[in-house]
Structures are given as C-alpha cells and as structure tokens.
MARRODREN-862865 format. One record per residue (C-alpha): residue number from 1; residue in one letter; x negated, y, z negated. Coordinates in nm, 4 decimals, decimal comma, padded with zeros to 6 digits. Each point is the difference from the previous one (the first is absolute). Layout:
<nodes>
<pos->NUM | code->A | east->X | north->Y | up->Z>;
...
</nodes>
This chain:
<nodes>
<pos->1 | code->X | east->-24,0059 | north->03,8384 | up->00,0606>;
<pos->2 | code->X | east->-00,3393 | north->-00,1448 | up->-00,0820>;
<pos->3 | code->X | east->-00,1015 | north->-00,3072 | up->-00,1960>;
<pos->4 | code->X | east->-00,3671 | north->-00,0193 | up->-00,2295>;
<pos->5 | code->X | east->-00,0728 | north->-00,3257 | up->-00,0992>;
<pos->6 | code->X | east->-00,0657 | north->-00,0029 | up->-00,3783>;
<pos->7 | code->X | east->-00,0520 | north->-00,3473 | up->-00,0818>;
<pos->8 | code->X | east->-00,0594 | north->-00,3086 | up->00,2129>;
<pos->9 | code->X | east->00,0967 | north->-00,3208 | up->-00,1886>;
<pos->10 | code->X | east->-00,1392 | north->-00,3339 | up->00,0230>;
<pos->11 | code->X | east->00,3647 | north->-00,1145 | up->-00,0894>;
<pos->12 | code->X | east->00,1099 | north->00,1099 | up->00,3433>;
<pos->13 | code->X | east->00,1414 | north->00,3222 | up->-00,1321>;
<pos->14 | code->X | east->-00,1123 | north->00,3662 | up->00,0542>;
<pos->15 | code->X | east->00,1144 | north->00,3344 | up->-00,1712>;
<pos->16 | code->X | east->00,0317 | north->00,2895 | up->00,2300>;
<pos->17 | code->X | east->00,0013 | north->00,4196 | up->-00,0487>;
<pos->18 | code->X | east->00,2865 | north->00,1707 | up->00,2207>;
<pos->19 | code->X | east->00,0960 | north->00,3736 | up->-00,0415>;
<pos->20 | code->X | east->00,2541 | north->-00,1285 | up->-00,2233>;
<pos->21 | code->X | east->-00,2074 | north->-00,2504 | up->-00,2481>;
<pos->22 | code->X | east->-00,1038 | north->-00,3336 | up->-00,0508>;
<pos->23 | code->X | east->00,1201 | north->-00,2798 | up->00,1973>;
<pos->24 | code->X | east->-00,0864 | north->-00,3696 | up->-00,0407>;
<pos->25 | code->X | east->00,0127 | north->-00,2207 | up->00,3149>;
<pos->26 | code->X | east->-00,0023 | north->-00,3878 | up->-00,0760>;
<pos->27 | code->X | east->00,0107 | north->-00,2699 | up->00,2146>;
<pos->28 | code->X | east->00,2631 | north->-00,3194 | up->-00,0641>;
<pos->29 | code->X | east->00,1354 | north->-00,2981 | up->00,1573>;
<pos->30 | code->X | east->-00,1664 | north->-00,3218 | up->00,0471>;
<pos->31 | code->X | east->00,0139 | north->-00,1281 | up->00,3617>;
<pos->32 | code->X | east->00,1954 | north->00,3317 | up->00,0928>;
<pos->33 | code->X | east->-00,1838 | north->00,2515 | up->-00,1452>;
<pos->34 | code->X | east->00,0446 | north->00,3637 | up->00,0448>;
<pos->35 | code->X | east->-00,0066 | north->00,3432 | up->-00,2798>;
<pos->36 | code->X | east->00,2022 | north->00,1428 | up->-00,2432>;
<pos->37 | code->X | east->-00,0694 | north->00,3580 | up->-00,0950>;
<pos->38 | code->X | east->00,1178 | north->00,1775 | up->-00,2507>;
<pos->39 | code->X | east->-00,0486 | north->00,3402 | up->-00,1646>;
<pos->40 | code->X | east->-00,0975 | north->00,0349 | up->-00,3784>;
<pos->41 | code->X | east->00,1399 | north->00,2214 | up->-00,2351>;
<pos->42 | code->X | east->-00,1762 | north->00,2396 | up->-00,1893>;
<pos->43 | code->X | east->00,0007 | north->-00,2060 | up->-00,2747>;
<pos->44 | code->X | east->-00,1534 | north->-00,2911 | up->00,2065>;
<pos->45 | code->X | east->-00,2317 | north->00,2646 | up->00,2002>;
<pos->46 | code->X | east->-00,1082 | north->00,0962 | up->-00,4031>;
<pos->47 | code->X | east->-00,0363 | north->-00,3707 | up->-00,0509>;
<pos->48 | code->X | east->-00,2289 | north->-00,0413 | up->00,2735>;
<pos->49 | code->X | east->-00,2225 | north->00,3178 | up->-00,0509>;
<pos->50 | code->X | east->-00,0458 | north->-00,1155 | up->-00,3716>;
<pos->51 | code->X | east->-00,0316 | north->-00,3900 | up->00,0459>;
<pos->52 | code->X | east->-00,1272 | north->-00,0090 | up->00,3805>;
<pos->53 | code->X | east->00,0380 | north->-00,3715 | up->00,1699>;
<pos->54 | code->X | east->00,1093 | north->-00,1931 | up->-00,3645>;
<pos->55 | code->X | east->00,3229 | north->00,1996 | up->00,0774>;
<pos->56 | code->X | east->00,0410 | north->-00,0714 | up->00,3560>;
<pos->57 | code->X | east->-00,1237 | north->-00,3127 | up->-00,0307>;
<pos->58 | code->X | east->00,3344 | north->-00,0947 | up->-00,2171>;
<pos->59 | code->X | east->00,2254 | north->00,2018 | up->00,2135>;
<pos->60 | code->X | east->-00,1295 | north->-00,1675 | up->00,3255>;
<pos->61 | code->X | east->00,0082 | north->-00,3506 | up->-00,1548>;
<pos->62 | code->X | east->00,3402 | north->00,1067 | up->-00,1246>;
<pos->63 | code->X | east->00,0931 | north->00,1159 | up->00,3705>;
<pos->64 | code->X | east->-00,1382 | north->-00,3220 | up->00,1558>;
<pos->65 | code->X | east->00,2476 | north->-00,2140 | up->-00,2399>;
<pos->66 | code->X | east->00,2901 | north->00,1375 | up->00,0823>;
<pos->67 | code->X | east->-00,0352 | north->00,2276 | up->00,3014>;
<pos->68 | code->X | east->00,4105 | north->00,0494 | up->00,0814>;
<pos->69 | code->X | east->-00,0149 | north->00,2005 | up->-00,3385>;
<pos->70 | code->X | east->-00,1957 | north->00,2479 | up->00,1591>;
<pos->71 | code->X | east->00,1304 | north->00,0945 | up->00,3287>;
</nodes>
C-alpha cells in the first residue's frame, strides 16, 4: 500500500492518500508522545476536500484532546 502526503500541519498533524482514502495521522501525548491515526469517512474526506485544513484543523485539535476516543 502506498501513502501521499496531502497536507503537512504546523499543528503536528498530517493527512495522508492510501488506495483506500484519506487518512489523518496526529501526534499526542505530552512527555510520551507517539500517533494516532485514523481513517475519515466520506463524509469527513467531503469535509476536508470542501473546507481543506479549517476542517482538519478541528478534527486534529479534537483528536489531540481526547486521543483514547480515537483508537
């Protein structure tokens, strides 16, 4: 499977293309830290085509807050 990086964050986050969508990778933790990835739905891929980074932005800072949500 390959990966394209779509977007590069300064919020420590990045959204990535696979064969089978969109992806968005964010990094958590405070003295631990380490990634939670998770794959959007088409609604959340539509999202992101028609809002760009304002919608990842609030799904990343939404990730970041409560990361156990996520995995």
């Amino acid at each position: 499977m390959t990966e394209e990086v779509v977007y590069q964050s300064p919020l420590m986050y990045r959204i990535l293309r696979d064969d089978a969508g969109l992806v968005i990778e964010v990094v958590v933790g405070g003295i631990a830290m380490s990634t939670v990835r998770v794959r959007l739905s088409a609604e959340q891929a539509l999202a992101y085509e028609r809002d760009g980074s304002g919608f990842s932005d609030q799904l990343a800072n939404a990730i970041m807050a409560s990361p156990r949500s996520y995995q």
